[in-house]
VEXLUMRO-726047 format. One line per field, with one value per residue (C-alpha): residue number from 1; residue in three letters; z negated, y negated, x negated. Coordinates in steps of 0.5 Angstrom, whole numbers. Layout:
<pts>
k: (NUM	...) $
r: (ALA	...) $
up: (Z	...) $
north: (Y	...) $
east: (X	...) $
</pts>
This chain:
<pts>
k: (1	2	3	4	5	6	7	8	9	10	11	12	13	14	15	16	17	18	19	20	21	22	23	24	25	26	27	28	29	30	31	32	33	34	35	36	37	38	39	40	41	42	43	44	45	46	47	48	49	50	51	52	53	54	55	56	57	58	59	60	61	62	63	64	65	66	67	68	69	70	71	72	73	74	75	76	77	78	79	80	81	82	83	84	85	86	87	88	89	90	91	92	93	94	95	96	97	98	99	100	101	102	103	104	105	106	107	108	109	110	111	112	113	114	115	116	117	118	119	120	121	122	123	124	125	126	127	128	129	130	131	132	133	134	135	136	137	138	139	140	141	142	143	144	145	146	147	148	149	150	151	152	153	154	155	156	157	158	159	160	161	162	163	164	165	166	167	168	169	170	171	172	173	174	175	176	177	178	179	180	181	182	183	184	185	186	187	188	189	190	191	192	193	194	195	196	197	198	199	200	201	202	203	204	205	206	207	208	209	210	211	212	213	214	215	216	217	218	219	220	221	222	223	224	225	226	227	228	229	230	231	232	233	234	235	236	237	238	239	240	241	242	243	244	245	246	247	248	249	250	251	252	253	254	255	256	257	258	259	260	261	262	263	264	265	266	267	268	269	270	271	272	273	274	275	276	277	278	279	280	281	282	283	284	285	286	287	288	289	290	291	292	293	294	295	296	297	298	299	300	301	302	303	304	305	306	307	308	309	310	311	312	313	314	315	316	317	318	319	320	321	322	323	324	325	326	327	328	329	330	331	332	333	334	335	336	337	338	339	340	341	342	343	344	345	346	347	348	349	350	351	352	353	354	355	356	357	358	359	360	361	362	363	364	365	366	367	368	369	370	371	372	373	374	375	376	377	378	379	380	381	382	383	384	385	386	387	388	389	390	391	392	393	394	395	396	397	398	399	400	401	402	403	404	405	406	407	408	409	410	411	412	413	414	415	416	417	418	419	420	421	422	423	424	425	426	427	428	429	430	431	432	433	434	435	436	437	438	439	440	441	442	443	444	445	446	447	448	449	450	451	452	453	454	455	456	457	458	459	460	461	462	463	464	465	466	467	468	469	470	471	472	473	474	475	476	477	478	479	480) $
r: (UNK	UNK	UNK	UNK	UNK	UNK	UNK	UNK	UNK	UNK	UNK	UNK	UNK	UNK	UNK	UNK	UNK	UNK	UNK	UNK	UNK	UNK	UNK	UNK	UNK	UNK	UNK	UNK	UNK	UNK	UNK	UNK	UNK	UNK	UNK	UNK	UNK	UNK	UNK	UNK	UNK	UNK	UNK	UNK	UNK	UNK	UNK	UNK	UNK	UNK	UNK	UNK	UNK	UNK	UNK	UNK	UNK	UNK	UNK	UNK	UNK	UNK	UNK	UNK	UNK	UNK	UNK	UNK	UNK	UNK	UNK	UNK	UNK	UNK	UNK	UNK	UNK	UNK	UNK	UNK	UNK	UNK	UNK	UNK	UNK	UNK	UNK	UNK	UNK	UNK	UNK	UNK	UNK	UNK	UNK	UNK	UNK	UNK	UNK	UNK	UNK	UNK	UNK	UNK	UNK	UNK	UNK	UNK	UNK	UNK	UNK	UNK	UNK	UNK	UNK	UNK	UNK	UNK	UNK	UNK	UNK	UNK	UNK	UNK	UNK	UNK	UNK	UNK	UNK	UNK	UNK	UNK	UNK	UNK	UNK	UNK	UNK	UNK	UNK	UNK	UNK	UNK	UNK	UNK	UNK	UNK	UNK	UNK	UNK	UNK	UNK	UNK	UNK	UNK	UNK	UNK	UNK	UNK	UNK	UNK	UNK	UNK	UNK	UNK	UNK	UNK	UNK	UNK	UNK	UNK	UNK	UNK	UNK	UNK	UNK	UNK	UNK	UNK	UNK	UNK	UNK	UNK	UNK	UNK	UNK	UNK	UNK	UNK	UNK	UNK	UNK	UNK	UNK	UNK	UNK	UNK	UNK	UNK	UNK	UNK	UNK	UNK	UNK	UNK	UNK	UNK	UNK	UNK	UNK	UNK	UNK	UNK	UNK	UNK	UNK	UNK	UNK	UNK	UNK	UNK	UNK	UNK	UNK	UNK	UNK	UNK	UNK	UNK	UNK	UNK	UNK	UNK	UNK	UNK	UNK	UNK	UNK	UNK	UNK	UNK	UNK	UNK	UNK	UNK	UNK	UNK	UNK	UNK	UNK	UNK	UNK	UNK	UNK	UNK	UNK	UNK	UNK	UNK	UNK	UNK	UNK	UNK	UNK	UNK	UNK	UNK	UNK	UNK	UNK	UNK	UNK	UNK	UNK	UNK	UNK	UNK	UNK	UNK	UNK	UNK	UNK	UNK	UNK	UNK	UNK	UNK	UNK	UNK	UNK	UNK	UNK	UNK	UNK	UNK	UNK	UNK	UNK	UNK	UNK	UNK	UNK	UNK	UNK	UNK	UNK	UNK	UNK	UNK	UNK	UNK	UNK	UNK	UNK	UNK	UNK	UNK	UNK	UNK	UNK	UNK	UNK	UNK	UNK	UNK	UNK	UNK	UNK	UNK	UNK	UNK	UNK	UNK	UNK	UNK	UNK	UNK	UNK	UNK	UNK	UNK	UNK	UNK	UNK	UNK	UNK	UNK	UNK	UNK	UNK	UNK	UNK	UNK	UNK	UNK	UNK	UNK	UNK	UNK	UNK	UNK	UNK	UNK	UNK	UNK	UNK	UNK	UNK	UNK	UNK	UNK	UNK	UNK	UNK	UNK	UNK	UNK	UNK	UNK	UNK	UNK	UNK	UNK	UNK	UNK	UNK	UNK	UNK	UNK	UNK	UNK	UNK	UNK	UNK	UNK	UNK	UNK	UNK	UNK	UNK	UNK	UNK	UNK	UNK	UNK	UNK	UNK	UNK	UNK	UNK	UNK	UNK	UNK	UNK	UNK	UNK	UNK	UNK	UNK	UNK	UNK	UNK	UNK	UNK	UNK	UNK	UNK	UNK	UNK	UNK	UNK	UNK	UNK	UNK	UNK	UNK	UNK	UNK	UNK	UNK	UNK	UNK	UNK	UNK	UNK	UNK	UNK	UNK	UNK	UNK	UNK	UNK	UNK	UNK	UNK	UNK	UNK	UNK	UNK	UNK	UNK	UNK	UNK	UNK	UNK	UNK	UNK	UNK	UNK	UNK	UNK	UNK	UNK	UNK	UNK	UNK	UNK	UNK	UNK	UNK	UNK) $
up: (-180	-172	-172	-164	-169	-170	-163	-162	-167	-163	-157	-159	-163	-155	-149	-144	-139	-143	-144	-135	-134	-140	-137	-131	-131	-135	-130	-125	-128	-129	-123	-120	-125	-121	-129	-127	-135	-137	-139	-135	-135	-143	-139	-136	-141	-144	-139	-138	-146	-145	-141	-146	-152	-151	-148	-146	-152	-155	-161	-159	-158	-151	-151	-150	-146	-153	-157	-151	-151	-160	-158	-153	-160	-163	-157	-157	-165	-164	-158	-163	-168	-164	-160	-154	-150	-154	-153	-157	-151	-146	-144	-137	-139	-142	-137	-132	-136	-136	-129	-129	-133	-129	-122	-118	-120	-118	-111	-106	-100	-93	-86	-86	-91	-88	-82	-84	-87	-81	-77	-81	-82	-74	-70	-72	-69	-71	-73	-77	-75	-82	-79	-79	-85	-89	-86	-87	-95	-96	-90	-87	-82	-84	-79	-81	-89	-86	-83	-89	-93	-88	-89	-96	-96	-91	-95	-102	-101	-97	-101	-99	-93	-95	-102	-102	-103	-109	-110	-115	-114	-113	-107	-104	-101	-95	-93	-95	-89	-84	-86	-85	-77	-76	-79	-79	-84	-86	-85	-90	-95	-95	-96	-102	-106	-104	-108	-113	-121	-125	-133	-130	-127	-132	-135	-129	-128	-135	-136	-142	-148	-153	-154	-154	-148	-145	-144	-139	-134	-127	-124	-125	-122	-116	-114	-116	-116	-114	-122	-122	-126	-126	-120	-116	-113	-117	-116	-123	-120	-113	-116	-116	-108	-106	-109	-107	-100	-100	-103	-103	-97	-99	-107	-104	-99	-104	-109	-105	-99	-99	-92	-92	-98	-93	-88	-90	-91	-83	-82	-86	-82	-75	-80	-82	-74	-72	-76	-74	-66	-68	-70	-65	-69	-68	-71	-72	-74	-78	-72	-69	-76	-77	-69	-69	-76	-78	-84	-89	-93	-89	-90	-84	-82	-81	-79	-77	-79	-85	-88	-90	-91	-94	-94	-100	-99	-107	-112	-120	-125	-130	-135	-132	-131	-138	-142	-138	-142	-139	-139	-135	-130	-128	-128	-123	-119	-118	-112	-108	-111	-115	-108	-103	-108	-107	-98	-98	-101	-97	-91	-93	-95	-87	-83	-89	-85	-87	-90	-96	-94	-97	-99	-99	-101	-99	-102	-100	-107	-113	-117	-121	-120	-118	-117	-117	-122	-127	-124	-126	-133	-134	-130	-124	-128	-130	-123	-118	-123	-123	-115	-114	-119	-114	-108	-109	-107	-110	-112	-109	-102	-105	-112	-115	-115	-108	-108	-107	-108	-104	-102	-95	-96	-97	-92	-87	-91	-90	-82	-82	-85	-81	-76	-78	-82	-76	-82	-82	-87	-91	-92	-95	-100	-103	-103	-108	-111	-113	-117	-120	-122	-126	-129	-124	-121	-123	-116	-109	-108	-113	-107	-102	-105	-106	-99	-96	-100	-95	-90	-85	-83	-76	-74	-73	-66	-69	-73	-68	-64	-69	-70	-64	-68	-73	-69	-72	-68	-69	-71	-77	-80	-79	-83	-89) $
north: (-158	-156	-149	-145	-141	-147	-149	-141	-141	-149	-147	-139	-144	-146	-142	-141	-144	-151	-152	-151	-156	-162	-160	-161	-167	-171	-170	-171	-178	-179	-177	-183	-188	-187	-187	-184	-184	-179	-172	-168	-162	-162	-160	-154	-151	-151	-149	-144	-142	-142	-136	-132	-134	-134	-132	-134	-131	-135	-134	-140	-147	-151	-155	-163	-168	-170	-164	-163	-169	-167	-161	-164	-169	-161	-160	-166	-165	-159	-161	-166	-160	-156	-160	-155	-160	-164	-169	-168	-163	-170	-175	-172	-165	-167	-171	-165	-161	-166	-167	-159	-160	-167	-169	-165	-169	-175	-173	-176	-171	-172	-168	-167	-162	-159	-159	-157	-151	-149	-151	-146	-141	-141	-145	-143	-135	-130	-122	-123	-124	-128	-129	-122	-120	-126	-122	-116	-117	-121	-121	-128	-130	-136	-140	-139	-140	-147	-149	-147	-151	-157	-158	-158	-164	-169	-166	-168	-173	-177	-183	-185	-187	-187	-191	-189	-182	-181	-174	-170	-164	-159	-155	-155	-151	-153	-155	-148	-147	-151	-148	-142	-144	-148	-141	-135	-133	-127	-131	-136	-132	-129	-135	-137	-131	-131	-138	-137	-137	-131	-129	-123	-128	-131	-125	-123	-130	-133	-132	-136	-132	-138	-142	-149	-147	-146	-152	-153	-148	-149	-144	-140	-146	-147	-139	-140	-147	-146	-144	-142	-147	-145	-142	-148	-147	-153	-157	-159	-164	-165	-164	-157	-157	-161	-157	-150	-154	-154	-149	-143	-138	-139	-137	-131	-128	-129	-125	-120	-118	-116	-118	-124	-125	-122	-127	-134	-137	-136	-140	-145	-147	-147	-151	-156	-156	-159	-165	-166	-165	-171	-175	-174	-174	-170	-163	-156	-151	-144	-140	-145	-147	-139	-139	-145	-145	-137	-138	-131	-138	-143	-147	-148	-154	-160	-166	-173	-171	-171	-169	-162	-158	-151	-149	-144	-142	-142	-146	-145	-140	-142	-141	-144	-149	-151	-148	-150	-147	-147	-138	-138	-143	-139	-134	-137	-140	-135	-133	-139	-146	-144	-141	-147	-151	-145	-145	-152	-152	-147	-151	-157	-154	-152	-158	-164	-170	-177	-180	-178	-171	-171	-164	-164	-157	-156	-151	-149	-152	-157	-154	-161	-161	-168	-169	-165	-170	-167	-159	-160	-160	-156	-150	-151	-152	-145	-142	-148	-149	-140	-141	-147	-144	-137	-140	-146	-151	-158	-161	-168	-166	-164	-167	-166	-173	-173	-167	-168	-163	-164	-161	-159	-165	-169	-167	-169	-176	-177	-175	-181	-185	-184	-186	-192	-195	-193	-192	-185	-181	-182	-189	-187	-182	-187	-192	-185	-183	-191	-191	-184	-186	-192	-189	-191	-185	-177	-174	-176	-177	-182	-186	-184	-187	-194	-194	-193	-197	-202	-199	-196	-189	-186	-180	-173	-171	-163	-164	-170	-163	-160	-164	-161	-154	-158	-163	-162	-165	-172	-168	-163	-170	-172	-166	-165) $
east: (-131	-129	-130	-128	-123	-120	-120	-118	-112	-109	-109	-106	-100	-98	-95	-99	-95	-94	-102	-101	-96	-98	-107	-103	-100	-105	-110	-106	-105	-112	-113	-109	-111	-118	-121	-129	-130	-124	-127	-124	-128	-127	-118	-121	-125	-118	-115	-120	-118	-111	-112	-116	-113	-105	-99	-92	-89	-83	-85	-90	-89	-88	-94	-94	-99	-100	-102	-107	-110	-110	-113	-119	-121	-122	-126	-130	-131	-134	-138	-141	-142	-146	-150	-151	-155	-161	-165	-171	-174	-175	-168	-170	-168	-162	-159	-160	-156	-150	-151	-149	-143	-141	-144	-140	-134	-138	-138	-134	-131	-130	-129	-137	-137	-132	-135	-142	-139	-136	-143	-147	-142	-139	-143	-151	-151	-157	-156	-151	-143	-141	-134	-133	-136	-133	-126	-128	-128	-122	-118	-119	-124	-129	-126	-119	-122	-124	-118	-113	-118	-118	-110	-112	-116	-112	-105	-109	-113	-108	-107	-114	-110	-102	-102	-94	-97	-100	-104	-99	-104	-98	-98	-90	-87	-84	-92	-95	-89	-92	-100	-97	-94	-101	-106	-101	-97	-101	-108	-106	-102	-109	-112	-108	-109	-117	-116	-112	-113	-111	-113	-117	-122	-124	-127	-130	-134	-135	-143	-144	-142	-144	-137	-141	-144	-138	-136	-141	-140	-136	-137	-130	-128	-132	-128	-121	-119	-112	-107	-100	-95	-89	-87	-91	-99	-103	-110	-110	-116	-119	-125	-126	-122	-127	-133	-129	-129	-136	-139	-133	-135	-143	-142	-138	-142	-148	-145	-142	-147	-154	-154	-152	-157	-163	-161	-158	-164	-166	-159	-162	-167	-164	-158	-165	-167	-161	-163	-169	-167	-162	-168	-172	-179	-185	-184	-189	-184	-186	-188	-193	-197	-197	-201	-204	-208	-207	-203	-201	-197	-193	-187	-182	-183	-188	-186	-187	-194	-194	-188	-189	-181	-178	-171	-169	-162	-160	-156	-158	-154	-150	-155	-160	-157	-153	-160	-166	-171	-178	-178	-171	-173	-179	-174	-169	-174	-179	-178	-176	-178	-185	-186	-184	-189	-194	-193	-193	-200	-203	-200	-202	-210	-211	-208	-210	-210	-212	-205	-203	-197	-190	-186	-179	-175	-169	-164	-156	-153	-156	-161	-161	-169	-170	-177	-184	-186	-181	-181	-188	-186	-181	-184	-188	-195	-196	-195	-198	-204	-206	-205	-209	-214	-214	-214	-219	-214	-215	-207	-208	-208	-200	-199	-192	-191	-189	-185	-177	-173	-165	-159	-157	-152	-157	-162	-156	-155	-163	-162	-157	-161	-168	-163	-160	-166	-172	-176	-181	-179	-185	-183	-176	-180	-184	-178	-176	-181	-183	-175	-176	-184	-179	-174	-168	-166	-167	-164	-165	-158	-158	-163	-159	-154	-158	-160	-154	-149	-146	-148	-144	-148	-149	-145	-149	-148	-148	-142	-138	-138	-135	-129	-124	-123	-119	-116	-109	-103	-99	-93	-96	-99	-93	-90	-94) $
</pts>
């Protein structure tokens, strides 16, 4: 029997330093062995541990890649034992909650997430100066934030280009020197510690108090992916720079400004609006259904005729993400997907047409929702059903069934394909909703990459516009 204690009491034999350095190197070594199968988040868990649960006394021993890899089988055993994720309450669930823990580390990172960042954040203006708020809560603007994080991304994922350069996840010091000439030396200093792992954080960002549930949480990670080993700066995975990279400056801002909060989900819809400019379709936004068809309810865009969309600028919390129970779900969601399901069919009453409609609801990070037909399940049916009841609406005009819920990532990978496919948008929904009907897929994304393998996608002409603030001379590539 593997109990947290005896976890506790492993890891406590160790210093904590020697934990650092052997998780360090083992991942290291996975990451450049390419294995998509290793645990991975199980090592940060550990790391995560470390923190809490020993120090650098010398009365406790150096720790090898070994006694890591002896203390992960405790982990695992212990995983085992407790059975924080069940699939008594539906498969579909389960694999939502292993989605939360695994996903993010599937994902593959490129210059457009980069990009999309710096376009919502610099480049979409409305009442508020996001540049300037950022700078005035950490001391580093957003566009200075972006571009130290873009030298990060070309200096560790340069393998994809050069394979005598394999990714040893340490940033040296002779190329923090070069970022410092390139942003500033202040600026990036700034930068580093605005990243930077210490024990501190770890009590400030645990939100799950149950050990077993803990080893599905990510969210320290997403805030502070950058450790101190030994004196040298490390990414112990590229993970978690590549969700910093995505996701750093929006769960900050969330967190720490009601204005932001209040105005992000105006940025989304003119974000959400750039896309639909580049596919040149037929489009009614929010204001104009509000006028044309006197609406209290609306959602913010119909297009195509009979495409009905909605942005909510949310992700999930971690307890709703790891647990999801039907009360919290409601909870979380309260506000935004119940309600984007609830403008959808006020709009959709008023302007039914012949053909069938569609919903599409789109939030800033995952929620790990999927598909109506399982949102239904797990906590639309309450709410949609006393609405419909209330208004008199019949829930055909808008069943569940061709309801989508997609991220901002997402949204910019369906544009590429509407392009490169001449398809209706319609179309690539039925094609998602028929695998999700079958079992295929749980996500949008999960169509979006079979639609789009083997396919080169087209270039977004709003985040090509992009490129030239991170173009970086012949020179300092040479350097770093």
């Amino acid at each position: 029997m593997v109990d947290f204690e005896l976890i506790k009491g492993n890891i406590s034999r160790y210093t904590l330093t020697s934990i650092l350095k052997a998780s360090h190197d083992l991942l290291v070594a996975v990451e450049n062995k390419k294995d998509k199968q290793y645990p991975f988040w199980d090592v940060l868990v550990l790391i995560k541990w470390a923190y809490l649960y020993t120090t650098d006394s010398p009365l406790r021993h150096t720790a090898t890649i070994k006694d890591v890899q002896n203390t992960m089988i405790l982990i695992s055993k212990f995983h085992e034992q407790t059975h924080p994720v069940s699939f008594k309450q539906g498969i579909a669930k389960g694999f939502k909650i292993i989605a939360y823990q695994q996903f993010w580390f599937q994902d593959s990172v490129n210059e457009y997430a980069i990009f999309r960042s710096y376009c919502f954040f610099n480049h979409i203006r409305s009442s508020l100066n996001v540049d300037q708020l950022f700078k005035s809560k950490t001391g580093i603007g957003t566009v200075s934030f972006l571009k130290s994080g873009y030298f990060l991304y070309l200096y560790f994922f340069q393998d994809r280009v050069r394979s005598d350069r394999p990714f040893d996840g340490i940033l040296h010091s002779d190329v923090i020197d070069v970022f410092k000439k390139i942003i500033g030396d202040e600026e990036f200093k700034m930068f580093i510690q605005l990243i930077s792992f210490s024990a501190s954080d770890v009590a400030k960002l645990q939100r799950v108090k149950q050990e077993p549930y803990q080893l599905y949480e990510t969210t320290l990670w997403n805030r502070y992916p950058l450790l101190t080993i030994n004196g040298q700066k490390c990414f112990v995975h590229r993970a978690i720079l590549a969700s910093m990279l995505r996701y750093f400056i929006f769960d900050f801002l969330k967190k720490e400004s009601d204005d932001f909060q209040t105005e992000v989900g105006e940025r989304m819809e003119k974000y959400i609006a750039l896309g639909l400019q580049e596919m040149k379709i037929s489009v009614i936004s929010e204001k104009t259904l509000k006028r044309t068809y006197n609406l209290r309810k609306v959602c913010d865009f119909l297009m195509e005729g009979n495409v009905l969309v909605e942005c909510k600028a949310i992700g999930i919390s971690p307890i709703a993400g790891i647990k999801r129970t039907k009360e919290l779900l409601h909870s979380e969601f309260d506000s935004t997907l119940i309600k984007a399901y609830i403008q959808m069919l006020s709009t959709a009453k008023t302007v039914v047409r012949d053909e069938s409609l569609y919903g599409i609801i789109i939030t800033y990070r995952d929620t790990f929702t999927g598909f109506g037909k399982d949102a239904w399940e797990e906590f639309l049916e309450e709410p949609i059903s006393a609405f419909l009841a209330k208004e008199s609406i019949d829930i055909a005009i808008l069943p569940p069934k061709r309801i989508v819920f997609i991220t901002l990532e997402d949204w910019d990978r369906l544009v590429q394909l509407k392009i490169l496919l001449k398809l209706k948008i319609s179309e690539i929904l039925d094609f998602a909703f028929q695998n999700s009907e079958s079992g295929q897929v749980l996500f949008f994304e999960q169509v979006l990459d079979i639609l789009s393998k083997g396919r080169k996608l087209p270039t977004l002409s709003y985040l090509e516009g992009i490129r030239h603030v991170f173009e970086i001379s012949e020179e300092t590539k040479r350097q770093t």
